[in-house]
N, C-alpha and C positions, 0 to 999 in steps of 0.2 A: 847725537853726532853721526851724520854719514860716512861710513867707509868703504871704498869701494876696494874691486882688486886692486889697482897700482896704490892703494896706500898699504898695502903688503908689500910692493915688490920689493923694498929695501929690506929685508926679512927673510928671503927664502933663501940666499946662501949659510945665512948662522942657524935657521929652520933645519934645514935638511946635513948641514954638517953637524949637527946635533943628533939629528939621528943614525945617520952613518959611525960617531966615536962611541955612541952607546949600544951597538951590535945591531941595534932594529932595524938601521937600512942596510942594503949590502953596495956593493961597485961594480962594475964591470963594462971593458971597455968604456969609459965613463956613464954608462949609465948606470942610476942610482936606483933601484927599486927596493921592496919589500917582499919576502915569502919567497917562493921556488923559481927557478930560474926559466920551467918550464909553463910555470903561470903566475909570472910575478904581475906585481902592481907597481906599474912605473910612477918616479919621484919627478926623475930629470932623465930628460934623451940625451942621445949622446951626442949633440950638438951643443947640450946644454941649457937645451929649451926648458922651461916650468911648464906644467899641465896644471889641474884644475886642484889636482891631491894634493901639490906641494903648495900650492896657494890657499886651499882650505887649512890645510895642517898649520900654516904659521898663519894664519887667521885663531885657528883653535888655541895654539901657544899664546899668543897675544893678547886672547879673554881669559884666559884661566891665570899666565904671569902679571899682566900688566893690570885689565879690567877686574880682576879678583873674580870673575864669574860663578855661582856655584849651579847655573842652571841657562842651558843652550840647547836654541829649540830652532830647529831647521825645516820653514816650510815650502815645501818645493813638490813638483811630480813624484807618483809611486814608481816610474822608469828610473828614477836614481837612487833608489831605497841598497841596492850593491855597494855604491859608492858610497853611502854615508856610512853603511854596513863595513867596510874596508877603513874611511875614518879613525871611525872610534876605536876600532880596535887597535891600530898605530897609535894614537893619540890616549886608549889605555896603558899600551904598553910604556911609553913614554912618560906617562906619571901625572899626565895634566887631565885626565881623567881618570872617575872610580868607575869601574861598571860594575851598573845595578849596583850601586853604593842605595844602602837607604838612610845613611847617615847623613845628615841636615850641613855637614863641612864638607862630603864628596861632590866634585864640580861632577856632574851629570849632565849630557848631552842627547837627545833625540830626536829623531826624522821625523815630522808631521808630515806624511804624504797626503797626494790627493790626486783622485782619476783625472782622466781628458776628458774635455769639452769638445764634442764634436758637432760636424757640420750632420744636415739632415739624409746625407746620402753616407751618415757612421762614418765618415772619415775625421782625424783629426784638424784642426784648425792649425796656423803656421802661421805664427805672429811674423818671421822672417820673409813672407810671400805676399804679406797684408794682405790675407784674407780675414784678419781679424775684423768685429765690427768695435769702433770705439765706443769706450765705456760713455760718454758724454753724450753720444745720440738715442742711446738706451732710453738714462737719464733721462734726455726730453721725451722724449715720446714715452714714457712712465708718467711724467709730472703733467704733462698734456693731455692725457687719457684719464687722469685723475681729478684735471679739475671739469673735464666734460661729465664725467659721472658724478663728482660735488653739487655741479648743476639740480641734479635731478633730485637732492635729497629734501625732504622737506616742502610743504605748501610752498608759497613764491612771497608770503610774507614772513614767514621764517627765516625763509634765502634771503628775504633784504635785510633782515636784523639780523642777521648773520654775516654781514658783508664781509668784515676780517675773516671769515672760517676759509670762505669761495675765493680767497685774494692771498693767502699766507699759508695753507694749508697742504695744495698738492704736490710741493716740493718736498713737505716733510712725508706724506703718504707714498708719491709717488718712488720715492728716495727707497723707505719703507719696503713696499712690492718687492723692486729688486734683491735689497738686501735679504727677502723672505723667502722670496724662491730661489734663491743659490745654496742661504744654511740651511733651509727644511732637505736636502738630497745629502747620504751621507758622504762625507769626505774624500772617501774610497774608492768609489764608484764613479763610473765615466757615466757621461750621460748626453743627449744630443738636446743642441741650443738650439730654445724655439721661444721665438719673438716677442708674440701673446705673451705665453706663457710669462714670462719676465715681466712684462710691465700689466698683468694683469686683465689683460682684454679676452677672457676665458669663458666659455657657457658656464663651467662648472666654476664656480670662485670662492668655495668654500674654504678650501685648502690653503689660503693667499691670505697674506698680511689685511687685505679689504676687511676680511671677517673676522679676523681678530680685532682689526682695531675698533669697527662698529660692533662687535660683541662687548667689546670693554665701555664703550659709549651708553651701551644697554642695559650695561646692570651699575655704569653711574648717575644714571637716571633714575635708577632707583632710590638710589639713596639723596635726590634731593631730598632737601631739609629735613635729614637725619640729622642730629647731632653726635656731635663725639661721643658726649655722657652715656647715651644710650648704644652706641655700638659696644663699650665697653663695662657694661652692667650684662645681667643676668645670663644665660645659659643658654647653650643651644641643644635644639629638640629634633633631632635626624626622626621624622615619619614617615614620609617620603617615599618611595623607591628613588626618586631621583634626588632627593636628596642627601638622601646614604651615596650616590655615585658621585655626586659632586662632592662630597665630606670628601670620602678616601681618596679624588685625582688630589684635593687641595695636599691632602695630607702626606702623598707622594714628593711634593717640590724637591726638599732636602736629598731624599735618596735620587732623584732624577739629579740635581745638578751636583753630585758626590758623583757617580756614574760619569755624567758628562764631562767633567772634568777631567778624572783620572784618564779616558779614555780620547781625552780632545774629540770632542764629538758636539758641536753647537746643535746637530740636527737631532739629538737625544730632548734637547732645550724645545726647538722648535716645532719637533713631533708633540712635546707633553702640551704646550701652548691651543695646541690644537685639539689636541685630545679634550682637554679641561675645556673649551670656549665649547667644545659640542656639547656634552656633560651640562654646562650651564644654561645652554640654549633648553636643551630638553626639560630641565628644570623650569625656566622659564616662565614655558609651553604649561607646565601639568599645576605649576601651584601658584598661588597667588601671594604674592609680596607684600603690595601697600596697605593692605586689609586683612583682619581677621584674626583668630588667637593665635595663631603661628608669625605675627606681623615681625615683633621685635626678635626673634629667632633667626628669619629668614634673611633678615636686612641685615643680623651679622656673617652670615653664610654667604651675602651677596657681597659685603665690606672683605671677607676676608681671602673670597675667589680674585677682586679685581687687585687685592695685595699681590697675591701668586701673578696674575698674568703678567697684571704691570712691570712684576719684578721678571719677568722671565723674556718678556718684550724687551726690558732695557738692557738685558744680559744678549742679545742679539743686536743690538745696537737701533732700538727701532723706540722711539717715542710711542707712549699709548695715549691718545687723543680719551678726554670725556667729554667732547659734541662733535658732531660732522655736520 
């Protein structure tokens, strides 16, 4: 269910006279604020007006008495990490938050910030001035630039028996790119918005959802006409140097998304994705898969790499393709 501000606004006079009878807000000349008189943090001016605090605050009252809340996650710009900072701390003293509760029944609240996107001469972008570029033009020119390069893959009697890949495919790729070049940058950091980049029309394209997703096409390739039985019979034999590196990124997944988690960090996700598909690439490159006594070893090291990425691609929100 959507709420916007005016479905608080019947709210903030019992809001804030609630805080005002329990000491936390103080009065003067009607205005209602919080802390020192000489650096307070206004509730209500003294016309009477609501600002953005007394409307979050009985929004926070709201989830925690009404919604049962035990967990509120706030994502917004790092320029208002103060304000949420002032928040919670009203909103602990008041009872409807525990801070730093590590107990599983304290309602806990936190800021997810996240840098500016800026124009290429480093200034910020102003959604208010429409200098913004809309998200939907992105979109096309991603999904259009991706089925120009589907074009190219493959002989042209491949590409005809493949007609659904060339006709269905570049909206979920192109989709993809985006989504991949936004979470690979950490959340924190500002960064300037560049075109290419985004929808993938790059020299270098290693880095981009492109190469993971025909990396993950490359080692299901492999395992045509594997069967289950044998991925899950006998043992694996790390000889390798690149297969000892490829063992340890797999073996990393857990502790990367325990990390990324705690830390809201998708781009911890998105870096390992990367890290692992080069790992596999090099592996690739030096041993041979379909053949030879290392066969049924390597096809489970290839079965259990494309488990991790798959699994790490759809923790990004990004379908992993097994043909292009």
């Amino acid at each position: 269910k959507e709420m916007g501000e005016s479905f608080y606004s019947t709210m903030l006079d019992s809001c804030v006279e609630s805080l005002v009878v329990s000491g936390i807000a103080k009065t003067n000349r009607n205005i209602v604020f919080v802390g020192s008189r000489t650096n307070p943090i206004i509730i209500r001016k003294s016309d009477g007006a609501y600002g953005y605090m007394a409307t979050d605050l009985a929004a926070m009252r709201y989830r925690f008495n009404d919604m049962n809340a035990n967990r509120i996650y706030y994502v917004t710009g790092d320029e208002q990490s103060n304000h949420f900072s002032n928040l919670f701390k009203i909103a602990s003293a008041a009872g409807w938050l525990i801070e730093d509760s590590k107990e599983s029944s304290g309602a806990k609240a936190e800021h997810i910030g996240f840098g500016l996107v800026k124009k290429s001469d480093g200034r910020r972008f102003r959604t208010r001035s429409g200098e913004t570029l809309d998200l939907i033009n992105l979109l096309n020119e991603a999904i259009r630039s991706s089925a120009e390069k589907l074009k190219t893959f493959g002989p042209a009697k491949t590409r005809a028996q493949n007609n659904y890949n060339h006709h269905k495919m570049p909206k979920s790729i192109g989709i993809s790119l985006v989504k991949y070049a936004e979470l690979r940058r950490c959340r924190q950091k500002s960064y300037v918005f560049k075109f290419d980049e985004m929808t993938g029309n790059i020299a270098d394209s290693k880095n981009t959802a492109w190469y993971l997703l025909y990396t993950h096409c490359r080692a299901k390739a492999l395992l045509n006409g594997v069967s289950e039985k044998s991925l899950q019979s006998g043992s694996i034999k790390l000889v390798h140097e690149s297969e000892l590196e490829l063992a340890f990124e797999i073996l990393q997944f857990g502790r990367i998304l325990e990390i990324a988690l705690s830390k809201k960090r998708p781009d911890m996700i998105a870096k390992y994705c990367y890290r692992i598909a080069l790992c596999f690439n090099r592996f690739y490159h030096a041993c041979s898969v379909k053949t030879g006594p290392m066969k049924v070893s390597r096809e489970k090291i290839v079965s259990k790499f494309c488990k991790a990425l798959r699994t790490s691609l759809d923790l990004l929100g990004i379908v992993a393709l097994d043909r292009m």
